[in-house]
N, C-alpha and C positions, 0 to 999 in steps of 0.2 A: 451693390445689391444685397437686400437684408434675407438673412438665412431666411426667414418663413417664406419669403416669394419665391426663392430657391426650390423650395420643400414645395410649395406650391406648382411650380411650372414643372417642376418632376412630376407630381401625381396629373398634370394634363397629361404630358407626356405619356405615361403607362397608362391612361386611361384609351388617349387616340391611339396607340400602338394595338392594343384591347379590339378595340371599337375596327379597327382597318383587320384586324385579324379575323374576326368574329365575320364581317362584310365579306372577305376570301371566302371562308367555309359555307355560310350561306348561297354566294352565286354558283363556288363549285356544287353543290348539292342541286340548287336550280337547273342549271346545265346540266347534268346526268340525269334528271328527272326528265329534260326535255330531251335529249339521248334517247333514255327508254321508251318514252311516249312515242318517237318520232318509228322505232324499230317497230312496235304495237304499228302504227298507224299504214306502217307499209303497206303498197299496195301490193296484191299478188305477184309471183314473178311469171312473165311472158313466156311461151313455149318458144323451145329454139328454134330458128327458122333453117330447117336442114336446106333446104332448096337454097340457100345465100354461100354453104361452101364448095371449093373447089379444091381435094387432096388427093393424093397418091398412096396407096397402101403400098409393105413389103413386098407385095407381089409386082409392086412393077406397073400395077394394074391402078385407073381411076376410082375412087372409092365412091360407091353409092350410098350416099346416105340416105337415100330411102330406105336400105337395108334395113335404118335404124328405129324406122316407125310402127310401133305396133310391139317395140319392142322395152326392156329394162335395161340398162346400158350405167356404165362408168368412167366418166370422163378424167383427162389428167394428161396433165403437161410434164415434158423432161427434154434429155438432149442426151446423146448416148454416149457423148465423150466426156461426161460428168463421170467421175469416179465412186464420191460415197453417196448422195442424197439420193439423186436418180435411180442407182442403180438398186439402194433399198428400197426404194419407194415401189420399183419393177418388182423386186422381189415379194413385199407383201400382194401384190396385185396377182404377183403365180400362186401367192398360198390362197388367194382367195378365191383362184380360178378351180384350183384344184378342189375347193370346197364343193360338197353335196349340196350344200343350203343355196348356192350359186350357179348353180348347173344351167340356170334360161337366165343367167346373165349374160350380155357382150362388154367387152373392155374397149375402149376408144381412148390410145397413148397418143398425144400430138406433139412432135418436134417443135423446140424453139431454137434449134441451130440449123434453119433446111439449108446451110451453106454445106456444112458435112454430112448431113443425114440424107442422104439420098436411099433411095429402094433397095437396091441392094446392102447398104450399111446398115438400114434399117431392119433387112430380113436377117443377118448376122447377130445384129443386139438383139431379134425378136428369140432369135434361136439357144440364146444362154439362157431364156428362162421358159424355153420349149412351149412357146406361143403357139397356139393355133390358129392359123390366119383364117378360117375359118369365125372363130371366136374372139379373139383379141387381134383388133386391129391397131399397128401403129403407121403413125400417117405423117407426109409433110406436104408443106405448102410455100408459099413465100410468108412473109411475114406480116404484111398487112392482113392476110389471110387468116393468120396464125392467132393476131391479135386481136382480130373479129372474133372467133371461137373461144377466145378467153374472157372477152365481154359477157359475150354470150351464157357462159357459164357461171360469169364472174369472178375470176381468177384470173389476176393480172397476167398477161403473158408477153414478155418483152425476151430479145435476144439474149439466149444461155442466162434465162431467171430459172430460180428453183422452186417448186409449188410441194407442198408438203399435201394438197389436196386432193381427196376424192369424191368427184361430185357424182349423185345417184341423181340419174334421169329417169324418170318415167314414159311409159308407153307412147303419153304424147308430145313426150320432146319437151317439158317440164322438169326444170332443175328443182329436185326434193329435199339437195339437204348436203353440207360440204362436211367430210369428215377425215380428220388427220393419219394418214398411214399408219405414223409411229405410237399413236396415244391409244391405250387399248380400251381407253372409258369410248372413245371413236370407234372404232370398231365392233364393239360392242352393241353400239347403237345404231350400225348400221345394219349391226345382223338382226337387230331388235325389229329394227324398220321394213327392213328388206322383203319378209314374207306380204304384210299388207299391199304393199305398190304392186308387187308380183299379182295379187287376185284383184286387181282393181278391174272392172269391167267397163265395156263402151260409156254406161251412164255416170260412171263414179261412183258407184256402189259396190262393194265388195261379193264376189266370187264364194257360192255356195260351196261348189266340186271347183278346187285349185287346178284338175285337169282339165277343165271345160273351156272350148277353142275363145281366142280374145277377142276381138274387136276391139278396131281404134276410131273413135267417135270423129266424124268428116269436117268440125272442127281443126282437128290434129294433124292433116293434110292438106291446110292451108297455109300460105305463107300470113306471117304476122309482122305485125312492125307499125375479186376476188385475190394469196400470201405469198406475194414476189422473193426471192431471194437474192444473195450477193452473186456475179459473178465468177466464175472459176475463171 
């Protein structure tokens, strides 16, 4: 073979290597354009169907979630024999209980280990971070149960996963918005967030007087019809 064909089937070469390269970067760029479009294009997300679960609060007691309609609420999964994620992830959840800006919040913790977390183990964990069953309820179920409410919220919820998540429900059982315990740009934004959903009114319009009694639009009283972690 004569050097110049050599020299010749080289620059094919760098040209196709080029050319296949060039083809990658273009379809990855297509692909995340259709990514973002498809996240735009979403359609609203469904109000939770509270009448669909069946759980046990620390008191021992069936939990009404009707309790939770008409109301501002914080969802979030754990397991009480987790040692570091859970038990920080409880712990931001106390400082945030303890917050003024929070005060007509409720907390809603849901077990993904109901083989240990029974009512009583429940009311022990609730007690290290001086819960008020009242106000923060933590709750178990079996697990298909468990993992219906994680759909629901959209946060995977499978047996002793870790969820770093907190999801902010609205009045109507409308999941508003997931935000990360530990990231304080998260937090942030939830407290950013958090006074509007609070004045939201029956029609969707915001609250002149923040004290002025709520209404839940009879919509929201119908029935209608998310970051896993490693194992400990």
């Amino acid at each position: 073979m004569s050097k110049s064909v050599k020299i010749l089937l080289s620059l094919l070469l760098v040209s196709l290597a080029a050319y296949t390269l060039y083809s990658m970067v273009r379809i990855s760029s297509q692909l995340a354009g259709q990514d973002g479009a498809s996240d735009t294009a979403k359609s609203p997300v469904e109000p939770i169907d509270l009448d669909a679960f069946k759980m046990t609060s620390q008191t021992a007691e069936p939990f009404e979630f009707d309790a939770l309609k008409g109301k501002v609420w914080i969802a979030s999964l754990f397991f009480s024999s987790c040692p570091h994620e859970c038990k920080s992830l409880n712990q931001a959840i106390s400082a945030l209980n303890r917050d003024p800006d929070f005060k007509d919040v409720q907390f809603v913790s849901v077990s993904v280990d109901p083989d240990v977390d029974s009512p009583q183990t429940l009311a022990e964990y609730a007690a290290l971070f001086d819960a008020d069953p009242e106000k923060w309820f933590f709750l178990t179920s079996d697990l298909p149960q468990v993992s219906q409410f994680g759909r629901a919220i959209d946060v995977p919820a499978a047996f002793k996963t870790h969820s770093r998540s907190l999801v902010l429900v609205d009045k109507y059982g409308k999941p508003r918005g997931q935000f990360r315990y530990n990231d304080a740009a998260d937090i942030a934004r939830l407290k950013a967030e958090l006074p509007d959903v609070l004045a939201e009114t029956a029609d969707g319009s915001m609250s002149s007087d923040p004290s002025s009694p709520q209404t839940v639009p009879e919509k929201a009283t119908q029935k209608s019809g998310g970051d896993g972690g490693p194992k400990t």
